[in-house]
C-alpha positions in Angstrom: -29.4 -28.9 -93.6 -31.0 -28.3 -90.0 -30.6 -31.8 -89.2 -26.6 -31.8 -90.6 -25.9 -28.8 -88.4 -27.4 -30.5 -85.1 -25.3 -33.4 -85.8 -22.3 -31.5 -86.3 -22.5 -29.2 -83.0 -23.4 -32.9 -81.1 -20.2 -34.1 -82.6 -18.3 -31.3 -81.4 -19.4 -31.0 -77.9 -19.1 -34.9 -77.9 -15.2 -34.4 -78.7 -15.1 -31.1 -76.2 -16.3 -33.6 -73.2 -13.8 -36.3 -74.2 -10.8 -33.5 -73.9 -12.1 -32.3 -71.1 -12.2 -36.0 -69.3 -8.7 -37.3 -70.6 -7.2 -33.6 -69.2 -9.1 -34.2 -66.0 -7.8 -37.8 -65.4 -4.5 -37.1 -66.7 -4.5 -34.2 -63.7 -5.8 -36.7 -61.2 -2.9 -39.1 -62.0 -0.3 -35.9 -61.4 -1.8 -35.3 -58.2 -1.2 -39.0 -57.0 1.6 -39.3 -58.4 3.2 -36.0 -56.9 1.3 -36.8 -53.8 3.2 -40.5 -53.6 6.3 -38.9 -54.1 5.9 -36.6 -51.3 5.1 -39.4 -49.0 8.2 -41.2 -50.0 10.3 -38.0 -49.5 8.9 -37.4 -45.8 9.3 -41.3 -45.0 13.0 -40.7 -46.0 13.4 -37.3 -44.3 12.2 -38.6 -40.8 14.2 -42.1 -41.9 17.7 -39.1 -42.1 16.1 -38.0 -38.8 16.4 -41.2 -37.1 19.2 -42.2 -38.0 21.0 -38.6 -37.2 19.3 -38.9 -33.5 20.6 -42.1 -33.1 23.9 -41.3 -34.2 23.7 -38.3 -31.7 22.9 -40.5 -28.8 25.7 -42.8 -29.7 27.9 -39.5 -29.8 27.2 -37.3 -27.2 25.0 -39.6 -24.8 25.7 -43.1 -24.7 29.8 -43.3 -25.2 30.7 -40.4 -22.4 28.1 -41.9 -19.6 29.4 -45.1 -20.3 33.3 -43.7 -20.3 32.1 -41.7 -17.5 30.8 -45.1 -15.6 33.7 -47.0 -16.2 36.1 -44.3 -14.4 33.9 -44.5 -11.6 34.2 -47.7 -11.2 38.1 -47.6 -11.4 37.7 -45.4 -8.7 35.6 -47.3 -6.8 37.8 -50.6 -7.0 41.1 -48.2 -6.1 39.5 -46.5 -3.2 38.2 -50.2 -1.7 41.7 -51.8 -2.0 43.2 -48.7 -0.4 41.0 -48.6 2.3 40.8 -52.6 2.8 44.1 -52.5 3.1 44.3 -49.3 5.7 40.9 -49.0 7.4 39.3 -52.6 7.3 36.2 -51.4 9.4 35.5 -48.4 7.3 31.7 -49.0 6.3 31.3 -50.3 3.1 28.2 -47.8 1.9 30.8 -45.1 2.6 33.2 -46.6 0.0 30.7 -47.2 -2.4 29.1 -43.5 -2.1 32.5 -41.9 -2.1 33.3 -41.0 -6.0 29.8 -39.5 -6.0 30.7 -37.4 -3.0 33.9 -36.4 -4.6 31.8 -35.4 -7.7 29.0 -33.4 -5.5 32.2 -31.7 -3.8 33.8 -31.0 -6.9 30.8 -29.2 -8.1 29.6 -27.5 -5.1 33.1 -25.8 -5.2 33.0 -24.8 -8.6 29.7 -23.5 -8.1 31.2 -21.2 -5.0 33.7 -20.2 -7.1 31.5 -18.9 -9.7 29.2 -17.4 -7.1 32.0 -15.5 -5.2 32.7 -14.1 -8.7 29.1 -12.4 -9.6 28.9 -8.9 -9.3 32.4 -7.8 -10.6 32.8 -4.7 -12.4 34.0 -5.6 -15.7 36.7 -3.3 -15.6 38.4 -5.2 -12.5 38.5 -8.9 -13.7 39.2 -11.4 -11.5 37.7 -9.2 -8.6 35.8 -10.5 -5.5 36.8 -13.8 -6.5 38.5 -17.0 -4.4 41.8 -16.7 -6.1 41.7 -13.0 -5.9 41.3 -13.3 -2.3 44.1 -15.6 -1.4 46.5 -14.0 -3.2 45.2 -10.2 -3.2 48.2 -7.2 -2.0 47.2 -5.6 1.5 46.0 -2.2 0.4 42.7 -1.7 -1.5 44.3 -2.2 -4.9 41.0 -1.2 -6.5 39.3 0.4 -3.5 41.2 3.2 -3.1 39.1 5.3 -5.8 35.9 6.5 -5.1 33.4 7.2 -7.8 31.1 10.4 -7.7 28.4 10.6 -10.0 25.3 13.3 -10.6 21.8 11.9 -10.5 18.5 13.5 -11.7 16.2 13.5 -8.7 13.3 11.2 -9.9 10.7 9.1 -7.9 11.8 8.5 -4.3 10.7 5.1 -2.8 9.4 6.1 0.9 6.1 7.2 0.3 5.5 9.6 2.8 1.7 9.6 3.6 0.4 13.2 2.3 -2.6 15.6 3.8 -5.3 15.6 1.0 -6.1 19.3 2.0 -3.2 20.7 3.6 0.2 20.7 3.0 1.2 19.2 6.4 2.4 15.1 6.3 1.5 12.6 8.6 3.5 12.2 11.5 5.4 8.6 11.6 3.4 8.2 14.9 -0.1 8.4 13.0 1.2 5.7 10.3 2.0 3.5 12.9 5.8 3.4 12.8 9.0 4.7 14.5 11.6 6.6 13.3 15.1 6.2 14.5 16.6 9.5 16.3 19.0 11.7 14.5 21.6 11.4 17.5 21.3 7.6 17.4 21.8 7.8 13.6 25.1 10.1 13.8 26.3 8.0 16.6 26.0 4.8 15.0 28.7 6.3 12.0 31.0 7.2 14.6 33.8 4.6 15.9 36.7 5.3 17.9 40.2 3.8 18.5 40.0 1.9 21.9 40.8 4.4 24.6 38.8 6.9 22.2 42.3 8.8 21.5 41.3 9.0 18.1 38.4 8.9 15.1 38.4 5.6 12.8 37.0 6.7 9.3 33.6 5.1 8.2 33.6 2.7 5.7 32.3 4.0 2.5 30.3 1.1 0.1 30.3 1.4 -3.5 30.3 4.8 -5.4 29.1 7.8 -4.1 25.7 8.8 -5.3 25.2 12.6 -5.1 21.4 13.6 -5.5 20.7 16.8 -7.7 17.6 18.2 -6.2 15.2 18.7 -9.2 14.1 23.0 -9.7 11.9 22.3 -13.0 9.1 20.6 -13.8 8.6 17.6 -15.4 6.1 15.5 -17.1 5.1 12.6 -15.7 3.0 9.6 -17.7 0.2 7.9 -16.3 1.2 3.8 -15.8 -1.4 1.3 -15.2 -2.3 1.1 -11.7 -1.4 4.4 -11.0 -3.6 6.8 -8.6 -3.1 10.5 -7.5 -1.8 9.7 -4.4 0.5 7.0 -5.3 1.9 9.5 -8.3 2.5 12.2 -5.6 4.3 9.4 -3.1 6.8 8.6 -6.0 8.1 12.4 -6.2 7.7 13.3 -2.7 5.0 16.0 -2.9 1.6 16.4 -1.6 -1.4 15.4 -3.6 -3.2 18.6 -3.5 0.0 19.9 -5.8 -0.8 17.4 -8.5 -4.4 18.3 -8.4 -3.8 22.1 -8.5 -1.1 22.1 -11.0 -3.2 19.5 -13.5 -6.6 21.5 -12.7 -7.7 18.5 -11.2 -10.2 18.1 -8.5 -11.1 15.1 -5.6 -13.6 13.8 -7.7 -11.4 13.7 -10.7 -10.3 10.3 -12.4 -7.0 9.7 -14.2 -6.3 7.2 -17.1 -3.3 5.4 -18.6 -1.4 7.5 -21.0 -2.2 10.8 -20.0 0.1 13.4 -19.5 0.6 15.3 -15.8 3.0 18.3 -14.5 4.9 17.3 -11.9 6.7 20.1 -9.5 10.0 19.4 -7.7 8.7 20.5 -4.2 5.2 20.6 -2.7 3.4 24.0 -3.8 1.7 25.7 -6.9 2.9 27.9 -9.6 2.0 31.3 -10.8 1.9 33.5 -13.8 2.8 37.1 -12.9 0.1 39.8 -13.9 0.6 43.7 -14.7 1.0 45.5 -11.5 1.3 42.5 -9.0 4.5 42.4 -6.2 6.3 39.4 -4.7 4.6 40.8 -1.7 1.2 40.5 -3.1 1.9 36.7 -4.3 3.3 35.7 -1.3 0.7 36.8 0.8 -2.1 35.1 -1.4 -0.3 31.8 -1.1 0.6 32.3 2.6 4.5 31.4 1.7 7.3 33.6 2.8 8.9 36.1 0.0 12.3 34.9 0.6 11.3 31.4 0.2 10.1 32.5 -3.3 13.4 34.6 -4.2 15.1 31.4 -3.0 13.9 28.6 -5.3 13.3 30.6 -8.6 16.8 32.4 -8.1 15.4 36.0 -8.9 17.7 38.9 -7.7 15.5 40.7 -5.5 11.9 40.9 -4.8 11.4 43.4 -7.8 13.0 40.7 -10.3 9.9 40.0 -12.1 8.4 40.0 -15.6 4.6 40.3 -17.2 3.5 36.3 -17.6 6.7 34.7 -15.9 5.5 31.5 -14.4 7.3 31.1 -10.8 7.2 28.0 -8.3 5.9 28.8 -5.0 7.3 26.4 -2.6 4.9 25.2 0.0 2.0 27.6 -1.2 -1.8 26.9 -0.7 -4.3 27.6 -3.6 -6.7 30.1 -2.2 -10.0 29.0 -1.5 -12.7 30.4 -4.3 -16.0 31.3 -2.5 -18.7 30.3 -4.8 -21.5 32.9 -5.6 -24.2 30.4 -4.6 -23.4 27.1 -3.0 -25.4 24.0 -4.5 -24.2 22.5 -0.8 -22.1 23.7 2.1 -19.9 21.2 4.1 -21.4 20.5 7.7 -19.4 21.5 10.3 -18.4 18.9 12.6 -20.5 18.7 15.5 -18.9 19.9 19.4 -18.5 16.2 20.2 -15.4 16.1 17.7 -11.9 16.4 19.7 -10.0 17.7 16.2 -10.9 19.9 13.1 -9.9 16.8 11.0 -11.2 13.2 11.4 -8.7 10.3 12.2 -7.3 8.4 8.9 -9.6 5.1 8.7 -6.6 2.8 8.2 -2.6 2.6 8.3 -2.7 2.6 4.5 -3.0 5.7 2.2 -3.5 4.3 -1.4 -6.9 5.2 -2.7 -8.4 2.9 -5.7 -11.8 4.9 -5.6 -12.7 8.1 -5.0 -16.0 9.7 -3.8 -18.5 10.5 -7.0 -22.6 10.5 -7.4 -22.4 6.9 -8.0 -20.1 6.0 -5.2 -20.8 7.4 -2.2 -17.3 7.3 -0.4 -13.6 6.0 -0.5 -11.9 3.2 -1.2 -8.5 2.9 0.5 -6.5 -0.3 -0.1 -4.8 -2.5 2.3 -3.6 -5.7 2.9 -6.5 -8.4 4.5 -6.4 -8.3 8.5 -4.6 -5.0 8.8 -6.2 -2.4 11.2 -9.6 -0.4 10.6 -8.9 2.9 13.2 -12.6 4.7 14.6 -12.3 8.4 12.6 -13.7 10.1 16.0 -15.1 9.4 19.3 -18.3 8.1 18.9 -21.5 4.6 19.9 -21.5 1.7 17.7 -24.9 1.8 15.7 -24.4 -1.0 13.5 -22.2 -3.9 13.3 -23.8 -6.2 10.3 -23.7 -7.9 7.2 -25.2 -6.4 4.1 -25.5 -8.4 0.7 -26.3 -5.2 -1.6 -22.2 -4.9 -1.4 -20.9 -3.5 1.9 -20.2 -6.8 3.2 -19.3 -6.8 6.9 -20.1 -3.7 8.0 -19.6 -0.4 11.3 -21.3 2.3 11.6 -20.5 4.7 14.3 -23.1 7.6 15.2 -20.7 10.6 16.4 -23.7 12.8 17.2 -25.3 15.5 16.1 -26.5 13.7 13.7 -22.7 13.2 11.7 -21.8 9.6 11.7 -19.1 7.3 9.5 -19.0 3.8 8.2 -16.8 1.2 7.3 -17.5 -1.8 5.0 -15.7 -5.0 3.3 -14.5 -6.0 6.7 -13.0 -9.2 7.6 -13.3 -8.9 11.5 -15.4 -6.8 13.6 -13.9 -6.1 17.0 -16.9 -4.1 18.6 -20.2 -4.6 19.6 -23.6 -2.5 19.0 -23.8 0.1 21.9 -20.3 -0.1 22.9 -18.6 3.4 23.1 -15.6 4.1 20.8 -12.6 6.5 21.3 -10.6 8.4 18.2 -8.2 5.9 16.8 -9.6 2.8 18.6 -9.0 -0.4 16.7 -12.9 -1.2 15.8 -11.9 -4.0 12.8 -9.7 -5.9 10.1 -9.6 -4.5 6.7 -11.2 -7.2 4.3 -12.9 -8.1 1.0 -15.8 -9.0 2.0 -19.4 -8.3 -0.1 -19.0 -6.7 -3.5 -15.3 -6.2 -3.5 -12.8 -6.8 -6.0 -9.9 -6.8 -3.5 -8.9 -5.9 -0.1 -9.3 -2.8 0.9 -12.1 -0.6 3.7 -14.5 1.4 1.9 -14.9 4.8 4.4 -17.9 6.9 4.6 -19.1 10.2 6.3 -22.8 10.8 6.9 -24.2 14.2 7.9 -28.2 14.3 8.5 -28.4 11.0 6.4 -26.2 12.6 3.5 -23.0 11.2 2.2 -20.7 13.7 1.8 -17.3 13.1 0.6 -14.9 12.3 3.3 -11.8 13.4 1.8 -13.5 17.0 3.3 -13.4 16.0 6.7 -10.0 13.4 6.3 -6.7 15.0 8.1 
């Protein structure tokens, strides 16, 4: 019986196996089959594909170029009998390149045709362009009505170089440029019938753009690239109003995507407490009350509420005087001809500002531009340094305070030579370990770095 039931499970499995190989080989032929078939389908697909591209080129390419040719050369053969019979010395490359310089001219018009026509307002069709012109009435048609619109004042593109203590700017003689004077500028709107017996009104381009001066404030999104100074350029106000207002500091870093209030003028805000006057507030800020009254519209000095937050135009934050100072700024020593040191460059972007692991300011520039002295002062150094500064100045102003500039790309000075405030002394650079052009500016008191934005007009 054992034996019976061995054979029997053997049998089985035997005919298990022999399903399982026809099903397997039956699969295999599908596959090749199926996989034949698909090779036959893509020969014929890119056979369609062929053919179509063919019959394209015959269509679009091959037919016009050669209808196109055989014009030209009707043209040709017309033009040479006309001119062999007329002008018998007329060079012959001329004839042969004239239907291609009838083509080019035939194009270039049509392209100055379109050209002239860019830039029309779609309600005024036809505007600006060459037919317009030859056959356009006298008056102004169009012209005659000017557009006025309201803007809200936004970012302002002359970036008006900003104190990083003060709220005084930089005169256009310290950035190094000249500003054209107001009479000049009136005078140069005014024009007069000959004999000057009477005034010829100013042309007036495009639609009117009346600027709404901003009262509230706004918030303002960090981009990429952005720095504190750069942010304050765009709206026209000082950098120490983004700092105060965003509880920032010098030392303070900004990021992508973060959020800072932005005030429509230079200035602070403040919350009104219990018992304080317009008096009080102005005097703390060192702003004129009327100037207050002015801006946030109140009625009179005594128009004021518990917690009302009011812009004070122009105001300084007061300085807090610390309990216990970890360390005092260093006076600057007699030798020093101003309270504020001399900007280092005619740029004012910062990329870097002064921290415990950076020990001063970076201010960006363009390579070769001017690297100003901050004060009177002897060259100490004029080197090379491959820990990072690069070419390097330093400039010992006495008493013990002196200033450096690295990454330069020229040094103008020697060692020992005497310097004046302002005196070109370099070019800005990118030499060292720099990831760009720009003058990396320090001040040194007793050996100390301290941060320069302290001393910086």
């Amino acid at each position: 019986m054992i034996k019976s039931g061995a054979g029997l499970s053997l049998l089985i499995l035997k005919f298990i196996l022999e399903k399982i190989k026809r099903h397997l080989l039956t699969i295999l032929v599908k596959f090749f089959q199926t996989f034949s078939w698909f090779l036959k389908s893509l020969k014929l697909f890119f056979f369609l594909l062929g053919k179509l591209a063919a019959f394209l080129y015959q269509l679009v390419f091959k037919y016009p170029f050669l209808i196109a040719y055989q014009i030209l050369r009707r043209i040709k053969r017309i033009c040479l009998s006309l001119f062999a019979l007329k002008q018998p010395t007329l060079p012959k490359s001329f004839l042969f390149h004239l239907p291609l310089v009838l083509l080019v001219a035939a194009g270039v018009l049509a392209f100055g045709i379109n050209l002239k026509a860019q830039g029309t307002k779609s309600e005024n069709p036809g505007y600006k362009s060459l037919l317009f012109e030859i056959s356009a009435p006298t008056d102004n048609y169009w012209e005659d009505e000017i557009l006025s619109e309201e803007i809200e004042e936004g970012p302002i593109t002359s970036q008006a170089p900003s104190s990083y203590l003060e709220e005084t700017t930089l005169t256009p003689e310290a950035a190094g440029s000249e500003m054209e004077k107001p009479s000049e500028a009136i005078g140069s709107l005014i024009s007069t019938t000959q004999g000057e017996a009477a005034l010829i009104a100013p042309q007036i381009t495009d639609p009117t753009v009346v600027t709404k001066k901003r009262d509230k404030i706004i918030d303002y999104v960090v981009q990429s690239g952005d720095v504190i100074s750069t942010i304050a350029a765009k709206f026209g106000i000082t950098v120490n109003t983004v700092l105060w207002e965003n509880n920032l500091s010098s030392y303070s870093l900004i990021r992508p995507g973060q959020t800072l209030k932005i005030l429509p003028v230079s200035g602070l805000t403040h919350k009104i407490k219990k018992g304080e006057t317009l008096k009080a507030v102005a005097k703390k800020y060192k702003v004129n009350e009327s100037e207050i009254i002015e801006f946030n519209k109140l009625a009179s000095a005594t128009d004021l509420a518990i917690d009302q937050v009011m812009i004070i135009p122009g105001g300084i934050k007061p300085q807090a005087t610390p309990v216990v100072a970890a360390r005092t700024t260093a006076p600057l020593p007699a030798i020093i001809s101003s309270s504020k040191l001399q900007w280092p460059t005619n740029a004012y972007r910062l990329t870097q500002y002064f921290t415990w692991r950076h020990s001063g300011i970076d201010i960006a520039n363009k390579t070769g531009q001017p690297v100003y002295t901050a004060e009177a002062g002897k060259v100490e150094t004029t080197s090379w340094n491959r820990g990072g500064y690069g070419y390097y100045i330093i400039v010992d102003h006495g008493g013990g305070f002196k200033t450096l500039y690295a990454h330069l790309s020229q040094i103008y000075i020697k060692i020992g030579q005497n310097v004046s405030r302002g005196q070109v002394i370099g070019a800005v650079g990118s030499t060292g370990r720099s990831t760009g052009p720009h003058v990396h500016f320090e001040v040194r008191v007793r050996n100390v770095r301290i941060n320069p934005l302290e001393y910086l007009r």
